[in-house]
C-alpha positions in Angstrom: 1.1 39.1 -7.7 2.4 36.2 -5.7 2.1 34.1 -9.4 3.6 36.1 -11.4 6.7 36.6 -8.6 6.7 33.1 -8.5 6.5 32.6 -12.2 9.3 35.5 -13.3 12.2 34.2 -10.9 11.8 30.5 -12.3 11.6 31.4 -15.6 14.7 33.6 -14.3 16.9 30.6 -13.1 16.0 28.9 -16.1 17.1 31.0 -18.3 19.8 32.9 -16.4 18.3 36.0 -17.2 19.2 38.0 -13.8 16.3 40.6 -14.5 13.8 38.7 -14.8 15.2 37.2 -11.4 15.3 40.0 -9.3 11.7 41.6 -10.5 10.4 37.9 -9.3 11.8 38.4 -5.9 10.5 42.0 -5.8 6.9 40.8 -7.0 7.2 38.1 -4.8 7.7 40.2 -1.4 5.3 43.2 -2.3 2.9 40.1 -3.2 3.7 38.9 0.4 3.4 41.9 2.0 -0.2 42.7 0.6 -1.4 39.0 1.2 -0.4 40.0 4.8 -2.4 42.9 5.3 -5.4 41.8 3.4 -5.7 38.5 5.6 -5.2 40.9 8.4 -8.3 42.4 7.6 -6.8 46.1 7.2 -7.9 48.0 3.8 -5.2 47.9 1.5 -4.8 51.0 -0.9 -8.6 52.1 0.0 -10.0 48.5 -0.7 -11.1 46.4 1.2 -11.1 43.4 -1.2 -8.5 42.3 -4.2 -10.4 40.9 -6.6 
C-alpha cells in the first residue's frame, strides 16, 4: 500500500492530475498507519501477518 501511495502522488505531480495526488497521500498514510501497527506486533484486521 505504501507503493502504490508512493507511486500514485508522483505520477500525480507529474502529470498534474490532483486526483491521482490526493488518493496517493491517502494510500500513503493508511499504508503508514498499518506498517505501524503490524511492526508493533498488534493483529491488524484479524491477521496477524500481511502477506
Amino acid at each position: 500500500m505504501l507503493i502504490l501511495g508512493l507511486v500514485l502522488l508522483l505520477l500525480g505531480f507529474l502529470l498534474s492530475v490532483p486526483i491521482l495526488w490526493t488518493i496517493g497521500i491517502i494510500l500513503l498514510i493508511v499504508g503508514a498507519v498499518l506498517f505501524l501497527l503490524g511492526s508493533t506486533g498488534r493483529a491488524v484486521g484479524g491477521r496477524r501477518h500481511w502477506f
